[in-house]
DONU-664134 format. One record per residue (C-alpha): residue number from 1; residue in one letter; x, y, z. Coordinates in Angstrom, 3 decimals. Layout:
# DONU-664134
+-----+----+----------+----------+----------+
|   i | aa |        X |        Y |        Z |
+-----+----+----------+----------+----------+
| NUM |  a |        X |        Y |        Z |
...
+-----+----+----------+----------+----------+
# end
This chain:
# DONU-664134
+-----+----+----------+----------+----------+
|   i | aa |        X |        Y |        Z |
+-----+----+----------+----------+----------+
|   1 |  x |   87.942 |  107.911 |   71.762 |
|   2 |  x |   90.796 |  107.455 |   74.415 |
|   3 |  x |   92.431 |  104.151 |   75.012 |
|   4 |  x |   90.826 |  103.259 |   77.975 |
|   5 |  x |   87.271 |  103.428 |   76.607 |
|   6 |  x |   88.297 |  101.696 |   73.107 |
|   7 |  x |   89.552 |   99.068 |   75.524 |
|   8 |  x |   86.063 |   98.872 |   77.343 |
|   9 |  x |   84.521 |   98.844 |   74.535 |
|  10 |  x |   86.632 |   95.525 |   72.902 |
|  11 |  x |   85.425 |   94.476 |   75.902 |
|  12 |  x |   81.461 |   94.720 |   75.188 |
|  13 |  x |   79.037 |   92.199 |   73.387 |
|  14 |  x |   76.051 |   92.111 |   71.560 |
|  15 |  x |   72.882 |   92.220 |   73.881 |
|  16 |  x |   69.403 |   92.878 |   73.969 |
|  17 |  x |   69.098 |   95.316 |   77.122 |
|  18 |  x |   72.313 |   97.099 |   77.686 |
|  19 |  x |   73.051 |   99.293 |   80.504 |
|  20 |  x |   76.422 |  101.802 |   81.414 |
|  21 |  x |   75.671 |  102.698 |   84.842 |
|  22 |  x |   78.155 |  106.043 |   86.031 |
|  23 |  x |   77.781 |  106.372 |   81.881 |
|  24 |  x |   80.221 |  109.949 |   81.822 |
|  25 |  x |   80.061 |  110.828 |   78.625 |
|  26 |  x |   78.014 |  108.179 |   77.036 |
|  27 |  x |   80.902 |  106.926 |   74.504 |
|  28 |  x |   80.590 |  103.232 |   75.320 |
|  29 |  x |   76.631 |  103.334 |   74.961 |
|  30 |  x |   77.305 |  105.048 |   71.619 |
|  31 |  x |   79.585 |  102.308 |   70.541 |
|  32 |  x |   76.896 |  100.179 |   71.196 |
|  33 |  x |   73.938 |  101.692 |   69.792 |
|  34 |  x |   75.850 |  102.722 |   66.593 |
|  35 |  x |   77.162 |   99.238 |   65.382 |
|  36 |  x |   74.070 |   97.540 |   65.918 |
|  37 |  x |   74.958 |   95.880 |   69.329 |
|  38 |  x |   71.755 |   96.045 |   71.254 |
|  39 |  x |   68.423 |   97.143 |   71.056 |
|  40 |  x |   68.096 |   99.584 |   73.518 |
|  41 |  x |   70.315 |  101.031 |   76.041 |
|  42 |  x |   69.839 |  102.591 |   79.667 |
|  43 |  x |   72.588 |  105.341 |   80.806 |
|  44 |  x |   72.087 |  105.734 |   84.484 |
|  45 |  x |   74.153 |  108.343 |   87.147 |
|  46 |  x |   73.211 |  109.647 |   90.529 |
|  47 |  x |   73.924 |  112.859 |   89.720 |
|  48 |  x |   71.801 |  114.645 |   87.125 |
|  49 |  x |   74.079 |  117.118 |   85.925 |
|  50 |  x |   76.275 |  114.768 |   85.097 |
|  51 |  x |   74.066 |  112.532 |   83.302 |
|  52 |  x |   73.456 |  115.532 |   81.098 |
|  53 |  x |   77.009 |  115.047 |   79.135 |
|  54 |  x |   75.815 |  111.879 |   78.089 |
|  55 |  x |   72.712 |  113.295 |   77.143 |
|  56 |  x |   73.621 |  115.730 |   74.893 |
|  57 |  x |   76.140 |  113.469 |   73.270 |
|  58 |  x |   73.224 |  110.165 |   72.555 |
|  59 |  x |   70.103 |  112.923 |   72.246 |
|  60 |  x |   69.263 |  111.700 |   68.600 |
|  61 |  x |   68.833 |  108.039 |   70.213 |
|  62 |  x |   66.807 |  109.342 |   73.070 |
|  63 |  x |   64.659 |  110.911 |   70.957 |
|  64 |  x |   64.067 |  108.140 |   68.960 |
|  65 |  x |   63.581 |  105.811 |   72.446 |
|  66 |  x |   66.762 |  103.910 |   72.011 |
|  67 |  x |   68.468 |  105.240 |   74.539 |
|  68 |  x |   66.435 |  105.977 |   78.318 |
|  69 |  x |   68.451 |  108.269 |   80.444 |
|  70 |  x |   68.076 |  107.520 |   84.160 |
|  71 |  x |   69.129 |  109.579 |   87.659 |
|  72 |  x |   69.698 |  106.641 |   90.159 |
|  73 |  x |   72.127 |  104.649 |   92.166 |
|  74 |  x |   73.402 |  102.202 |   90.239 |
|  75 |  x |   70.387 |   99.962 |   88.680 |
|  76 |  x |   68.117 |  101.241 |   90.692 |
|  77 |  x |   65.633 |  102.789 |   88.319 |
|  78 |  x |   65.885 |  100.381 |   85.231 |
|  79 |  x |   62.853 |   98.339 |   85.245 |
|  80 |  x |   63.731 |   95.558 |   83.186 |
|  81 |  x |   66.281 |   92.639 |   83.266 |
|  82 |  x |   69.324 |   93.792 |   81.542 |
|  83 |  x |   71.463 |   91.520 |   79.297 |
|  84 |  x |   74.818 |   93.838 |   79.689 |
|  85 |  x |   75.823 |   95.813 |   82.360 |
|  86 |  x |   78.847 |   97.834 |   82.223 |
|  87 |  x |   80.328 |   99.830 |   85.516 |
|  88 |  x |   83.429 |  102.011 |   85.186 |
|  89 |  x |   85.889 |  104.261 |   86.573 |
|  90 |  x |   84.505 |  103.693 |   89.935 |
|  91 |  x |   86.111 |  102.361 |   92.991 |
|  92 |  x |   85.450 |   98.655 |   93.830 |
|  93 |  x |   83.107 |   99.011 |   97.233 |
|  94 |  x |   81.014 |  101.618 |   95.378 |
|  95 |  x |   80.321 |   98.634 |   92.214 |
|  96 |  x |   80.216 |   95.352 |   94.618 |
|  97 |  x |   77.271 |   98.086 |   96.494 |
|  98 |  x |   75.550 |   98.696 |   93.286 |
|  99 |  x |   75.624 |   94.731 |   92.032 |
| 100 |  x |   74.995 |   93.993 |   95.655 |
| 101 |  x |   71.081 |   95.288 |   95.133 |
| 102 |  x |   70.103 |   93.453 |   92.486 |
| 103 |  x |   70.625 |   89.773 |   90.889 |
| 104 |  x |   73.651 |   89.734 |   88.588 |
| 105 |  x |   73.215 |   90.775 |   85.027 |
| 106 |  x |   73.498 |   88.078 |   82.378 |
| 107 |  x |   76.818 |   89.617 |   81.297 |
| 108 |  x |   79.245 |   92.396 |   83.120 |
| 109 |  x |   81.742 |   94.412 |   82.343 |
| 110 |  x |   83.727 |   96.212 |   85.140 |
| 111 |  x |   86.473 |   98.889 |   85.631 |
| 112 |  x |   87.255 |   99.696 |   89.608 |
| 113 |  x |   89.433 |  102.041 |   90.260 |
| 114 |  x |   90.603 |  100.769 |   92.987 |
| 115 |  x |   90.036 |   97.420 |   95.356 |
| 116 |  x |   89.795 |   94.752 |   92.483 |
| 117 |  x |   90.318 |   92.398 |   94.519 |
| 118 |  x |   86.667 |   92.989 |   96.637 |
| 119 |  x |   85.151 |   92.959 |   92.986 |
| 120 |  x |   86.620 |   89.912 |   92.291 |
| 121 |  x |   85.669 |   88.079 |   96.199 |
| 122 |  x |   81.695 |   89.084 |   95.243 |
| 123 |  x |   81.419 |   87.805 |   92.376 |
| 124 |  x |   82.603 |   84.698 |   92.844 |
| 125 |  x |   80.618 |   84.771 |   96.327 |
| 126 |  x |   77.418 |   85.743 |   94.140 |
| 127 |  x |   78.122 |   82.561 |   91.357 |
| 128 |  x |   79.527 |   84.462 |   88.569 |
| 129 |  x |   81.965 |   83.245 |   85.724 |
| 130 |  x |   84.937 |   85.286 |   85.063 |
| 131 |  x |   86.116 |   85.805 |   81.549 |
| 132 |  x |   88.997 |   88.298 |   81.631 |
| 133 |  x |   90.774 |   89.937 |   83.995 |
| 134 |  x |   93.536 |   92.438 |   82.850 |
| 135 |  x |   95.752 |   94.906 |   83.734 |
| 136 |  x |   95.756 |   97.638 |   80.799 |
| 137 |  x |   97.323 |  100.939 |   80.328 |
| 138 |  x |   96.639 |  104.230 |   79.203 |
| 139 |  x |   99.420 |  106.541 |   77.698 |
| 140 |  x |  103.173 |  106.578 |   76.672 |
| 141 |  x |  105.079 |  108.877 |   78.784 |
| 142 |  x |  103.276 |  108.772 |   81.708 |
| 143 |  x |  101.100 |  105.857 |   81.861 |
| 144 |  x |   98.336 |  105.256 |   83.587 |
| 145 |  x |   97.354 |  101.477 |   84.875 |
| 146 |  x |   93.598 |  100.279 |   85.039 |
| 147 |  x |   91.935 |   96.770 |   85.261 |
| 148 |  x |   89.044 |   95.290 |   83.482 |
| 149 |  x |   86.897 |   92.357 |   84.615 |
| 150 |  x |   84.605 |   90.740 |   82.609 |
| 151 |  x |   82.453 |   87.519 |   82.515 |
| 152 |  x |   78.793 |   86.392 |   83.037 |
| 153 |  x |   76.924 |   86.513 |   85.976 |
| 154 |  x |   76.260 |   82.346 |   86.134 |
| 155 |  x |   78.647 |   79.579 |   85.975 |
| 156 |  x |   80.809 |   79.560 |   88.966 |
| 157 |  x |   84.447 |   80.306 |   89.176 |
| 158 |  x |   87.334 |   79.704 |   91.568 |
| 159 |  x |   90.302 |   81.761 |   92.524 |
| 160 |  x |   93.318 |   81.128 |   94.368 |
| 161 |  x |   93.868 |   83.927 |   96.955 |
| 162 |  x |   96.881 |   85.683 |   94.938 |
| 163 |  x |   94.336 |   85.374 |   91.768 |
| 164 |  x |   92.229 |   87.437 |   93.738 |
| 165 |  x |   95.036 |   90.099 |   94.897 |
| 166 |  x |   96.238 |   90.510 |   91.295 |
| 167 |  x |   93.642 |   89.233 |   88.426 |
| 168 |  x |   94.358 |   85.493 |   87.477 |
| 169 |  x |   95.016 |   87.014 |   83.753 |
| 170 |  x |   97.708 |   89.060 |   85.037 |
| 171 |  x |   99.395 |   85.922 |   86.769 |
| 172 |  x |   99.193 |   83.606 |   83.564 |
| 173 |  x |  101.310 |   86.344 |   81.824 |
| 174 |  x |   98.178 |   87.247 |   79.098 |
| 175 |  x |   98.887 |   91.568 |   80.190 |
| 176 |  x |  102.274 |   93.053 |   79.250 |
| 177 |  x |  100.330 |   95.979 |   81.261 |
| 178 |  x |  100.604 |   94.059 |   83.941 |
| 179 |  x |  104.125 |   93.268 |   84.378 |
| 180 |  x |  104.858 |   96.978 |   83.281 |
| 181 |  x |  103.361 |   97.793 |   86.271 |
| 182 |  x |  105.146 |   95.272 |   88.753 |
| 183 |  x |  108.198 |   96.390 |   87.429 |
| 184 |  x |  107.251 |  100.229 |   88.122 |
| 185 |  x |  106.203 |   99.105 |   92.020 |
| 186 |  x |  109.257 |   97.160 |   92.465 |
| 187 |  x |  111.437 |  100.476 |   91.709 |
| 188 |  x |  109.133 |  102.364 |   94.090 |
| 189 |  x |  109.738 |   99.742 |   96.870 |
| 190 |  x |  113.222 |   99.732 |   96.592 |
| 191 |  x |  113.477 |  103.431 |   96.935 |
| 192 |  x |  111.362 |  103.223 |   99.814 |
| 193 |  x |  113.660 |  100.413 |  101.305 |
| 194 |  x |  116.424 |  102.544 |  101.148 |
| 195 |  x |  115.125 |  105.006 |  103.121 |
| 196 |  x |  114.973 |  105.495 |  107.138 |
| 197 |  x |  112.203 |  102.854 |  108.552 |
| 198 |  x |  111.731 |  100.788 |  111.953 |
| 199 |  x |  111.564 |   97.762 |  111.807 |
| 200 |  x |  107.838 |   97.172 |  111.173 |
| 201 |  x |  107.813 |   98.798 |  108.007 |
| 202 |  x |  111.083 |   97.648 |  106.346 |
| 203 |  x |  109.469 |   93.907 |  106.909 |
| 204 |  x |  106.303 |   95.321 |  105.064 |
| 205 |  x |  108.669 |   97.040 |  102.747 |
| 206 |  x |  110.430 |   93.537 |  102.803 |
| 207 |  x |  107.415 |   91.123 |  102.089 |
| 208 |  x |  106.147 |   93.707 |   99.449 |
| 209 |  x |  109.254 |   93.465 |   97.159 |
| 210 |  x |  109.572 |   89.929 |   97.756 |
| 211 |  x |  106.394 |   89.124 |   96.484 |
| 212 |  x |  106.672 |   91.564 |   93.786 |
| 213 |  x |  109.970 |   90.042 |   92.481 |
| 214 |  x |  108.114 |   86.168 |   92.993 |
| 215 |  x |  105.199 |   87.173 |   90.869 |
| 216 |  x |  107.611 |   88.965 |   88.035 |
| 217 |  x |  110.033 |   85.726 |   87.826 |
| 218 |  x |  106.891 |   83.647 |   87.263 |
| 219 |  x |  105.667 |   85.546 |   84.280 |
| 220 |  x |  108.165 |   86.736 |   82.966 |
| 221 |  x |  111.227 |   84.012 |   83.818 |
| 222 |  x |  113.629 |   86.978 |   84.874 |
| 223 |  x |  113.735 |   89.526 |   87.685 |
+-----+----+----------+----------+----------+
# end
């Protein structure tokens, strides 16, 4: 199991009706089926060939109808209400499109790849509760930075507009990931700042590192 799906999967609860929609491999739906966490679980992905990896890895619970594969887009295909939905390694327009469809699941668990930040805007748009929101990494040498949101679809939330740019975790200091990762941009926009630029982009450049040094001295009380 790599790091990044032992993360996700500290990141999943009990339910009744779990579902890992884009499932790859199927690792988190084992997780959940082998320590008892739910009582059935859907793995869904638009592409049947890929579902098949999953398949072959979670057969044994298929057989015995714990597990129902599925090739759809997204939810589209499960026919029941599920308690747990998990999305990951997908960019952030392709998972607000999938959640878009349908009403939100009682609990989520999400990994964009990329645009957090329109993940974060629906949600809160659609009424959900956010629970974490983390920067985490992947690796020692050459690391590798990914973000996990999780809460429940009900509650209500609020987030300032830099919460929603960067994860309100990540601002409150709770991801050493996090910071790791400022401190790797702000090296990258200094080199860039060095280099020939009009004047439009070295005020980008500018406003960048600015806000990049602001946000480390608030966590971390040093730039």
């Amino acid at each position: 199991m790599t790091e990044r799906i032992a993360k996700l999967c500290g990141a999943l609860s009990r339910a009744r009706v779990f579902a890992d929609i884009g499932c790859d491999h199927g690792y988190c739906t084992k997780y959940m089926l082998d320590n008892g966490l739910c009582e059935r679980a859907y793995i869904s992905d638009i592409s049947a060939e890929s579902l098949k990896k999953a398949e072959t890895l979670l057969r044994e619970e298929i057989a015995a109808g714990r597990c129902i594969p599925v090739v759809a887009d997204g939810l589209d295909g499960i026919r029941e209400p599920c308690d747990l939905v998990l999305i990951a390694g997908m960019g952030g327009e392709e998972i607000v499109h999938i959640l878009s469809r349908v009403s939100l699941p009682g609990r989520f668990v999400l990994q964009p790849m990329k645009n957090c930040e329109k993940v974060r805007a629906f949600l809160l748009e659609r009424g959900a509760h956010i629970e974490l929101d983390i920067t985490f990494s992947e690796g020692e040498t050459r690391k590798k930075f990914y973000d996990l949101i999780a809460g429940r679809g009900s509650g209500g939330d609020f987030y300032t507009a830099r919460q929603l740019l960067y994860g309100r975790d990540n601002l409150s200091g709770k991801s050493e990931a996090f910071v790791q990762k400022l401190l790797g941009e702000r090296e990258k926009l200094r080199e860039r700042s060095e280099r020939p630029l009009g004047p439009e982009g070295r005020k980008k450049i500018s406003e960048q590192l600015k806000e990049t040094e602001e946000i480390i001295c608030e966590i971390t009380g040093t730039l």
